[in-house]
N, C-alpha and C positions, 0 to 999 in steps of 0.2 A: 750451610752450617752443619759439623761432625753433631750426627745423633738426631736433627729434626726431621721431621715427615718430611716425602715432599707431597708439594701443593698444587694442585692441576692449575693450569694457569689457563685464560681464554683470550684467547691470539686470533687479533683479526673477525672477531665475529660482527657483522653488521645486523643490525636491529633490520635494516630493509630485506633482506632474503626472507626475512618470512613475508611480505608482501610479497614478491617476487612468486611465491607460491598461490597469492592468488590470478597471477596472469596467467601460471602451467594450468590451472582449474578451468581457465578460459579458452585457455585453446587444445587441451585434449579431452575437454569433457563435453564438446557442443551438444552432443548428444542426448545430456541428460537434462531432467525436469529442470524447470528454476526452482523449485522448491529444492529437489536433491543438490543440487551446484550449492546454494545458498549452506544448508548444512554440512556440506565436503568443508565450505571454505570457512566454517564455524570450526570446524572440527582440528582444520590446520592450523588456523590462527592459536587457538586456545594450547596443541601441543606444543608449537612456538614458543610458547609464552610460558608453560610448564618446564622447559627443558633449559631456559633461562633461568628463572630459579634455584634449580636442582644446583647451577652451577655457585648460585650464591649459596644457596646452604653447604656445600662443601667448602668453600673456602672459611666460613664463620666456623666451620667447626673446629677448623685451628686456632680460632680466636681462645684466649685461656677464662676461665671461667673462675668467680668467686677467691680461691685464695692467690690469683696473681698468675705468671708465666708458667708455662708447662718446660720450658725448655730450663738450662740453665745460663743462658743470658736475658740479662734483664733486659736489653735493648733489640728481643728478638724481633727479626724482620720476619712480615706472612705475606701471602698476596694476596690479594682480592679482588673483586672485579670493582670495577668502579666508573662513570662514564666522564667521559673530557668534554670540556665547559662547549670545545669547537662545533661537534658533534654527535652523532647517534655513535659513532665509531665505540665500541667495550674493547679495552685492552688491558692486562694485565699492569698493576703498579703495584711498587713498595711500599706497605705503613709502618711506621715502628709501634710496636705495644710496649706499653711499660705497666709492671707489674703492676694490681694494687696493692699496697704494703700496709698490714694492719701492726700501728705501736704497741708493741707490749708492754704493759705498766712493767715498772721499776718498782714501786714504792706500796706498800700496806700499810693501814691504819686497824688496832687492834685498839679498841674502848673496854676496859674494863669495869665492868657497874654490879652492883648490886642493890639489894631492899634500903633505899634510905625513908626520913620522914617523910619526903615529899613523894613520894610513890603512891599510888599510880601514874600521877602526874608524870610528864616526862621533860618538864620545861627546862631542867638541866642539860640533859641531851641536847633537845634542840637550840641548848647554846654555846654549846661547846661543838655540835656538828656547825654552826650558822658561824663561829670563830676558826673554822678550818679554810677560810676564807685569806687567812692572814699566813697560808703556808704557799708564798711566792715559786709559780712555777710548778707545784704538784698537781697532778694531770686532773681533770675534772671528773676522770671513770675509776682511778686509782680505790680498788677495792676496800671498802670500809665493813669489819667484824665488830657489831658490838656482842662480847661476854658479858653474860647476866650470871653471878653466882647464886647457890642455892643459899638455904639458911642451916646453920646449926641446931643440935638438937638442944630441947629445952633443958636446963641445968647445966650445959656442958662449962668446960672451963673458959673458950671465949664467950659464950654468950654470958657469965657471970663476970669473969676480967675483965673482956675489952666491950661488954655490951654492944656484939653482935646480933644484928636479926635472930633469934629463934623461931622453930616450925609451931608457932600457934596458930591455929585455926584461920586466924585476922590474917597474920602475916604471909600465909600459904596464899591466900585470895589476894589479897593486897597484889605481890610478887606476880603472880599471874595477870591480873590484869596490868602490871605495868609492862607484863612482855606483851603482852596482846595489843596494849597501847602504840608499842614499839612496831611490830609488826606493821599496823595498819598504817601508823604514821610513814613509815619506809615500805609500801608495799609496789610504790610505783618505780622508786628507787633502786633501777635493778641493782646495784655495786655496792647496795647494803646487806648484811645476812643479819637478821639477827639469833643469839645463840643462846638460850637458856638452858643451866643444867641441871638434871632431874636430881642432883644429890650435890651438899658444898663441895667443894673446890680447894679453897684458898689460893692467893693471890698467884703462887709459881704453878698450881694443876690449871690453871682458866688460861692462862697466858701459856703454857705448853699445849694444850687442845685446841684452843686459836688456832696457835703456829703451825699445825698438821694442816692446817685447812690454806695458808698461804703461800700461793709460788712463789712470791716476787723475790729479789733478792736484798731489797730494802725493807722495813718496818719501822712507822710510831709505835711504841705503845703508849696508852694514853688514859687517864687516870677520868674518869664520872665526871667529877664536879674541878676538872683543873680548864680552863678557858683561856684561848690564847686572845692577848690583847694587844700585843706587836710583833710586826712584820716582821717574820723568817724566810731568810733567803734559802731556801727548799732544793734549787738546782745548786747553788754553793755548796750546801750540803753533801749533795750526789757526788759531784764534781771531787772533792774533796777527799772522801771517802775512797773515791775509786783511784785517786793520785796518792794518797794515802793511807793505806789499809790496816800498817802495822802501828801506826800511830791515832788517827780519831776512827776511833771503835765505836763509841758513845757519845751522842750528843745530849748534856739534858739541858732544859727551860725553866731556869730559875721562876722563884713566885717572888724575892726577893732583890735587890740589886747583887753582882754578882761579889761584888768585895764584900757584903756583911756573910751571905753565903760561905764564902773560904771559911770564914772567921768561927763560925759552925760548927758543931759535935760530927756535921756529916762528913765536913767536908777539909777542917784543917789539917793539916800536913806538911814535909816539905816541900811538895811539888805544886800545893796550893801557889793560883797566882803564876806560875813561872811559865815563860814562853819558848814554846818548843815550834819544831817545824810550819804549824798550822795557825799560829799564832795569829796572822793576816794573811790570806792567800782567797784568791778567787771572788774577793771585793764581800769576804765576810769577816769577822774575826771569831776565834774560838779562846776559852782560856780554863789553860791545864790545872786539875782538881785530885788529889790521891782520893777523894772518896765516891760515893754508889750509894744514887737513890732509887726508891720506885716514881719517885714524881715526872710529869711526861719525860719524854729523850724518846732520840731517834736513834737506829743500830741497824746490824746486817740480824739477819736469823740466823746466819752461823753463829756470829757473834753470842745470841741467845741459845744457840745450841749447846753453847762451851759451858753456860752459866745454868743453866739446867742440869746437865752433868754434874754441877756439884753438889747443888741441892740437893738430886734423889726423890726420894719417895715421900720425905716428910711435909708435911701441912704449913708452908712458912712463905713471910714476905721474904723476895729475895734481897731486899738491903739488909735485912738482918742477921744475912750470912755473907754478904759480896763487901759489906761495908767494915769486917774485921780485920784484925790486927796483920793479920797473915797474908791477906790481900791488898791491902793499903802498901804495905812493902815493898811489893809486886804492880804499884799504882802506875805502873810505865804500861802494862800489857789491861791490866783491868780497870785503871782508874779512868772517870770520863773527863769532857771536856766541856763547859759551859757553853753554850750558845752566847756570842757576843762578846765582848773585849770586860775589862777588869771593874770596869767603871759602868758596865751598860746594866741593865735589867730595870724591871723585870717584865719577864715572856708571855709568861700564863698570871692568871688571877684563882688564887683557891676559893672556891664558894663553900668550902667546908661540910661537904655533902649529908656526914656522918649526922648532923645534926640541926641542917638548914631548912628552914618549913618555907611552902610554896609563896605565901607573902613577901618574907625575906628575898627568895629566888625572885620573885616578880619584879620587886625593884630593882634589883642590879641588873636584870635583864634589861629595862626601861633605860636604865643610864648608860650601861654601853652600849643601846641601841642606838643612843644618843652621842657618843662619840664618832668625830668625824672622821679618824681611820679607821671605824668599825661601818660605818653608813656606806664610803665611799667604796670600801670593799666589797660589801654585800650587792651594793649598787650594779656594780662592774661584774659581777658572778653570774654565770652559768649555772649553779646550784638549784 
């Protein structure tokens, strides 16, 4: 093969020659002690045997190590010694190596969370991580970032408007301990990071400081308290995507059926509802929407590259720039595309984070623990 070593090969060597050395010990050594004859023929046997060896460790050393073939065919032949079933006989033979080939993930999962009532507790997470269960086909190490946002400062305009978290005392502690909660809970879990940041965020700064941290060329992003509760075909998705680039950009996970959806401040238009390329393809269906939510969806990180670029600098959910009038127009390149056909949904379940206390959480935990494509999933996981 152009370009590989070559490999000493061992031809013809019989395992009996090194006996044969102790019959020359016998007949031109008469002369010495039995003691001394005795350690001559220790001494021969033993470099015999050493010199066999050496010859196996040189051929291992072309064996390829850790990331796969050293050559570039994957079907490189080595030689090696190796013994025939007939005989003592060692003669050089062919093995083929095949690389080991480590998968690189496709796909990231970005959680976006912050201080809710139910903090420190973390029983939302762990149901909406124990619901990723229901993303058919997403690889089991597929790296997962939960974003912890900080809180605002006390008096500020959202913490008075939208009654955001403010930095009191309580809430600083609180917030810590729910990342430390976080931490431990995922500490054995290498494919988890978790990320809290020492100053707010708002929704488009957490979700661009994720995305610095991920290779992959796929991404969820995925909303605290949104829980998926039916099956997503996950490699349809890929599939799809990659047959498809200029057309499903965006996939999002109704909480409601997807016709009351269209019908929506988010979401009507006239592209609501109408089937385009993707419509049914690769045994899923999608259906086209001119609007842009933040509620989960799947996308490329280009994708979110583009949409980052238009935000900028300022402090804002990105629907409440992706979702106007300017874009909606333009809903062929920006608008997404529903998971599942006209009539289907809903995906996810909202547990309402903003305002849900751990009681409340407890029970709905219990109930879809209790559902039987939620049991039979978890059942069947690797998780």
């Amino acid at each position: 093969m152009d370009g590989s070593p070559t490999i000493p090969s061992v031809e013809n060597k019989k395992v009996d020659d090194v006996l044969e050395n102790f019959q020359a010990v016998q007949t031109f050594s008469p002369a010495l002690p039995t003691s001394s004859r005795l350690l001559l023929i220790l001494a021969i046997f033993y470099f015999g045997i050493l010199h066999m060896n050496m010859v196996t460790k040189v051929t291992k050393n072309y064996l390829p190590t850790g990331g796969g073939a050293t050559t570039t065919d994957t079907t490189a032949i080595v030689t090696a010694a190796a013994k025939e079933d007939t005989g003592t006989l060692i003669k050089a033979v062919e093995l083929p190596v095949f690389p080991i080939q480590s998968l690189k993930e496709d796909t990231s999962i970005i959680i976006i969370s912050c201080l809710t009532p139910s903090a420190p507790d973390i029983v939302m997470i762990d149901m909406l991580y124990d619901s990723l269960v229901m993303l058919e086909g997403l690889s089991q190490t597929a790296p997962i970032i939960i974003a912890i946002d900080n809180l605002v400062e006390e008096g500020s305009f959202y913490a008075v408007k939208h009654n955001y978290p403010s930095s009191t005392v309580e809430n600083k502690e609180r917030l810590e301990a729910y990342a430390q909660n976080l931490r431990l809970r995922f500490k054995d879990d290498k494919r988890v990071s978790v990320l809290p940041y020492v100053a707010w965020q708002m929704h488009n700064h957490v979700i661009n400081k994720a995305l610095q941290l991920v290779d992959t060329k796929f991404v969820y992003i995925l909303q605290h308290d949104e829980i998926f509760k039916k099956s997503v075909n996950h490699t349809a998705m890929v599939k799809t995507m990659e047959e498809h680039p200029d057309v499903l950009r965006k996939v999002e996970f109704n909480r409601e059926n997807n016709t009351d959806c269209n019908a929506s401040y988010w979401f009507r238009g006239e592209l609501a509802c109408k089937e385009d390329e993707v419509s049914y393809v690769n045994k899923a269906s999608f259906t086209k929407t001119c609007g842009w939510s933040d509620q989960c969806h799947f996308t490329t990180k280009e994708y979110y590259g583009e949409v980052l670029a238009i935000l900028g600098d300022r402090k804002i959910h990105p629907e409440s720039v992706m979702n106007r009038n300017k874009f909606k127009k333009n809903c062929k390149y920006w608008g997404a595309h529903f998971y599942g056909n006209v009539t289907e949904g809903s995906f996810i379940q909202h547990v309402n984070g903003r305002f849900i206390k751990n009681d409340a959480l407890g029970k709905i935990k219990d109930e879809n623990g209790k559902l039987p494509v939620i049991k039979a999933a978890l059942s069947n996981s690797t998780r």
